[in-house]
N, C-alpha and C positions, 0 to 999 in steps of 0.2 A: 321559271320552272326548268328545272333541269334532271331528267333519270333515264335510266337505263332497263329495257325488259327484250324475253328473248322474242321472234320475230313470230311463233309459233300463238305466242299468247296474244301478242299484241294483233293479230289477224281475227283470231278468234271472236278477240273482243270487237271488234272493227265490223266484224263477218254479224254478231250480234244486233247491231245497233243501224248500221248502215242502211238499210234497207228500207228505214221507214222515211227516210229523208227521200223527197221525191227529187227527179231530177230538172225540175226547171221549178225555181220557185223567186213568185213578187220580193220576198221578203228574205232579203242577204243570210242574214242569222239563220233563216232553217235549211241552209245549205250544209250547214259546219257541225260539227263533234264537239261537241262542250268536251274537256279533257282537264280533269285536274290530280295531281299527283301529290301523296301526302301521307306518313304510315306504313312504308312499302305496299304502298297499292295506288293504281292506275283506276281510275273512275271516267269512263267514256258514258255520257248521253246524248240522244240525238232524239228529236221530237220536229214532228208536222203541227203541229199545236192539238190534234184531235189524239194522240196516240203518246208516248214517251216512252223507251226500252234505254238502261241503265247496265253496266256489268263491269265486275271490277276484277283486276286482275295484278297479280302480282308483280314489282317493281320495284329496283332500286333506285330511290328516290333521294339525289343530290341536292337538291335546294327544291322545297313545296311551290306549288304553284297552279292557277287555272288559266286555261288558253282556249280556245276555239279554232278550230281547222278546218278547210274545206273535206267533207267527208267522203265523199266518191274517191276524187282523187290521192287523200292518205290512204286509204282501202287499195286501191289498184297499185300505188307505190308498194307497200306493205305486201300485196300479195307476189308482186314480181319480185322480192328478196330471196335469196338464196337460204330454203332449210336450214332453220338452226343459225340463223345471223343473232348477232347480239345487236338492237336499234337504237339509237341513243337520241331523247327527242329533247330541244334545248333552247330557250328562246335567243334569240340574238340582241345584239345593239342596237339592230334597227326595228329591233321590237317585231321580227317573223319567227316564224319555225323552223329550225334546221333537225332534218331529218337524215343522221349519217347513220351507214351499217357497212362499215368493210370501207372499201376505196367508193362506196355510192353517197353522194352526198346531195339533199334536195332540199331548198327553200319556198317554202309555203305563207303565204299570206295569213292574216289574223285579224277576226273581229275582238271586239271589247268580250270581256266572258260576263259580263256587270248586263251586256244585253241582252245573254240568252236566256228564253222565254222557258218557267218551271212550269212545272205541270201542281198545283197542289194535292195531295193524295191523303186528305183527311176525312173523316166522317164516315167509313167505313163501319159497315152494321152489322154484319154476317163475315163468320170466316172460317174455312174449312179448308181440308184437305183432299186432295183425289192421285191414285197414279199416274204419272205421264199418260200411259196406254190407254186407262181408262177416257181419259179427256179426248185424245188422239180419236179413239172410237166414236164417240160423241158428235164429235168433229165432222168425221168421214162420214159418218150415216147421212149428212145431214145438208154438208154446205152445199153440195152440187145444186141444194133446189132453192138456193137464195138467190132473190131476186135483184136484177142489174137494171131495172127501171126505178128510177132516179126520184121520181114524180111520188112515187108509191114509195116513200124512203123509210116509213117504219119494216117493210120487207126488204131491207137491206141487211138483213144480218140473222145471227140463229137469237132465238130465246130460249134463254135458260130460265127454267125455274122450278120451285118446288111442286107435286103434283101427285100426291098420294102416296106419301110414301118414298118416291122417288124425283131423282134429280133427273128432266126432261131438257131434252133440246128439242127444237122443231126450227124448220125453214120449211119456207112455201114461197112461190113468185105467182102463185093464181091460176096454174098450168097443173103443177104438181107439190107434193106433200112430203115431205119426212122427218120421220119422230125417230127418237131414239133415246132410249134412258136407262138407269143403274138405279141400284140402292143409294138413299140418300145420306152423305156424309154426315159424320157429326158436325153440328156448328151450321148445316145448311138451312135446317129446318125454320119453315117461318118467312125464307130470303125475300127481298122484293124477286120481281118477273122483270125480267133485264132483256134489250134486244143488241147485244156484240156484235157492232160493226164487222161488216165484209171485207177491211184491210187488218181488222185485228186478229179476224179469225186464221186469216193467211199469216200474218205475222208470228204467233202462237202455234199456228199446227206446224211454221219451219224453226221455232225456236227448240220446241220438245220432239223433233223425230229421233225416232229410234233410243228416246231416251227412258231410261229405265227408274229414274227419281219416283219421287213426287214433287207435284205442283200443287202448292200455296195460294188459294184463291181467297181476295178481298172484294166485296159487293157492295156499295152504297144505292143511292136512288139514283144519280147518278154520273158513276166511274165503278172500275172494276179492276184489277189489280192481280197480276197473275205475278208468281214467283219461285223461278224453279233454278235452283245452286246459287250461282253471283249474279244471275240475270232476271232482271224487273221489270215486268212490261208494265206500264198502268195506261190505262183507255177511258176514253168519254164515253156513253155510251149514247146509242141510238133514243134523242128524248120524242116518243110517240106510242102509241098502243099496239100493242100484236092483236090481231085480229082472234076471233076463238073458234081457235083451230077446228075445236072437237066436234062444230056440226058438220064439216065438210068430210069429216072420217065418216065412210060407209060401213054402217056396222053391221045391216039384215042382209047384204048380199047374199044371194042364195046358191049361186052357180059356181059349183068351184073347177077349177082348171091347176093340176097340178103338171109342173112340167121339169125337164132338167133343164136347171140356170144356165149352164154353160153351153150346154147343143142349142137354145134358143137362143142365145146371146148372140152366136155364130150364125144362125141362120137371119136373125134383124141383121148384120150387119151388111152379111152377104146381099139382100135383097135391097138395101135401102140404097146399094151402092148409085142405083137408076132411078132414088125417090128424087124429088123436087127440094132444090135447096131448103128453100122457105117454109113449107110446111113439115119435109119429113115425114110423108104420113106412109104406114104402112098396115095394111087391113089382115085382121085375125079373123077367121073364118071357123068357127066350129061347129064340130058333128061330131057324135058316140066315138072317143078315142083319138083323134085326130084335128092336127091346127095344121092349117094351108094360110101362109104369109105371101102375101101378096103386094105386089106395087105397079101401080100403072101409072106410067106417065107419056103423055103426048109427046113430048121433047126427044125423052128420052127410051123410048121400049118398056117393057114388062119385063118384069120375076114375078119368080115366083116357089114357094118351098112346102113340102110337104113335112110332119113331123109326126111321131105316135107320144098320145099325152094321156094323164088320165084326166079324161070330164066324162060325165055321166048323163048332163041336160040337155036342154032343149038346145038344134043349132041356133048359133045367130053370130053375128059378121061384129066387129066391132073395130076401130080405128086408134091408131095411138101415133104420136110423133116418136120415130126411132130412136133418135138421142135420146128421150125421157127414157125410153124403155133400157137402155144401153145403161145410162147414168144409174139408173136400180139394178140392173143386174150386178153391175160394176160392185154392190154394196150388200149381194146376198151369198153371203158367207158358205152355205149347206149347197149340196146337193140341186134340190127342191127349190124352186118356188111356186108360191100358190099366190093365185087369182081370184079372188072372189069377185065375180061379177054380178050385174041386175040385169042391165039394157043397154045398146048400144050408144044411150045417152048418157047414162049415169058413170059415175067416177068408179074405178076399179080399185079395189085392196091389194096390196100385193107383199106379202110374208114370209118370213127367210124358216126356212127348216132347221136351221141352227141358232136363232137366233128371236126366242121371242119376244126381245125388250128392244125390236127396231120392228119400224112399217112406212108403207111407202103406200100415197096416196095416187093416182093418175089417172088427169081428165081426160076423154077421150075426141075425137077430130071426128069430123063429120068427112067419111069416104062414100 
């Protein structure tokens, strides 16, 4: 293999793929960059074996060929190149990589490219379309409450699926809830219910930021296949059951508590400054127009914050872990948000004034 691309592209594609390769791995081959040149085009892959992101980029290409490279450090060589280098990647005699740009000249080791491990990406059933932004959304509403208990591995990721109408995401980790959904694409309708790993989703929300495309999505029973310009994600997906969500959604809550997101957001954060690591708990105390946020900790002192809201019911004190409340405010777009609450044991609703195709569930702490 022998070609030539400029240093801007070839980072790009590097910046693409790199990331799914972890950095200490048993298994040689998933340290490297599959790399083959053919066509005027550069085809970089890298795969953990549960995940594979693919992206092809322009190149003039002197003699075809596939090679394998250690990927971290082609990345980091690539990225410390001077704007606008022309890189010229070539194998040698001794059968390595020579990576020259200018008077920089670097030799890279090489596995067999016959060893790296493909992902197969057939049997896909369902296939639709959606906006970058829209998925982005999807995304955001949701992953903060996916769950990082390992044991409990079907709540490691969002489920997507079809759901009246509409294309639903939800994550929960048993603590808290978040749903969030669109009008359902054509081609979706029907889909199986899929749970998208928690590295994928991270991979996905930094492949399409701030991008204004659309993304190509493939669903089988399972793997799933995301594809937006010259770049291909395809994933395994999560094989176990999503739990059903919808009886843990409080739907008769009576008591509502509308408040501004943002002066509350402010006043948790302020208060919880003295809460307890570990649990985080911070007590909502209401009465006719008024929430008084509260945190007592032995350790550490008392806050405590007074706020004007509208509620209209009965008082009564109820408890929530700061972060959860943070991570939803984090995600309520309007003005507003509303509380629907029952009792200080029951789970709380919590709903965006701009937005009502997302909701946030949250269990509450015993203060």
């Amino acid at each position: 293999m022998k070609l030539t691309l400029e240093r801007n592209a070839l980072l790009t594609g590097l910046s693409h793929v790199q990331s799914v390769v972890e950095r200490r791995n048993t298994i040689p081959i998933l340290s490297n960059v599959l790399m083959g040149g053919e066509d005027g085009r550069l085809t970089l892959v890298a795969t953990d074996l549960d995940i594979e992101v693919s992206e092809s980029v322009q190149a003039g290409v002197d003699a075809p060929g596939h090679v394998t490279a250690p990927a971290h450090t082609l990345y980091d060589i690539v990225r410390k190149l001077p704007d606008g280098a022309q890189v010229r990647l070539t194998i040698n005699a001794d059968d390595r990589l020579d990576v020259d740009a200018g008077p920089a000249h670097f030799t890279l080791p090489l596995l067999p490219s016959g060893d790296f491990p493909k992902m197969t990406a057939d049997g896909f059933t369902h296939d639709f379309t959606l906006p970058a932004s829209d998925l982005s959304r999807l995304i955001d509403k949701t992953r903060f409450a996916i769950s990082t208990e390992e044991t409990r591995y079907y709540l490691n990721g969002i489920y997507l699926h079809a759901r009246d109408g509409k294309l639903r995401a939800v994550a929960t980790d048993g603590h808290r809830l978040a749903l969030a959904e669109q009008d359902l694409p054509s081609g979706s309708d029907g889909m199986p219910g899929v749970i998208v790993p928690r590295k994928t989703v991270a991979e996905l929300r930094r492949l399409i930021d701030g991008s204004d495309t659309d993304v190509s999505v493939s669903v089988s029973e399972s793997k799933i296949r995301f594809t937006t310009g010259t770049v291909v994600l395809t994933s395994k997906l999560i094989d176990g059951t999503f739990p059903d969500y919808e009886r843990v959604i409080p739907r008769n809550n009576t008591k509502e508590l509308v408040l501004d997101n943002k002066v509350f957001a402010s006043a948790v954060d302020r208060v919880a400054t003295i809460s307890a690591e570990k649990s985080r708990s911070v007590k909502l105390s209401l009465d006719q127009s008024n929430l008084s946020l509260s945190v007592n900790n032995p350790e550490s002192g008392q806050a405590n914050e007074d706020l004007p809201v509208n509620y209209d019911s009965d008082a009564m004190e109820i408890g929530f872990n700061a972060k959860y409340l943070l991570d939803v405010a984090g995600q309520v777009e309007g003005q507003d948000a509303t509380f629907m609450l029952e009792s200080a044991s029951s789970p709380a609703l919590v709903t965006d004034s701009d937005d009502e195709n997302a909701l946030f569930v949250l269990m509450p702490l015993r203060v």
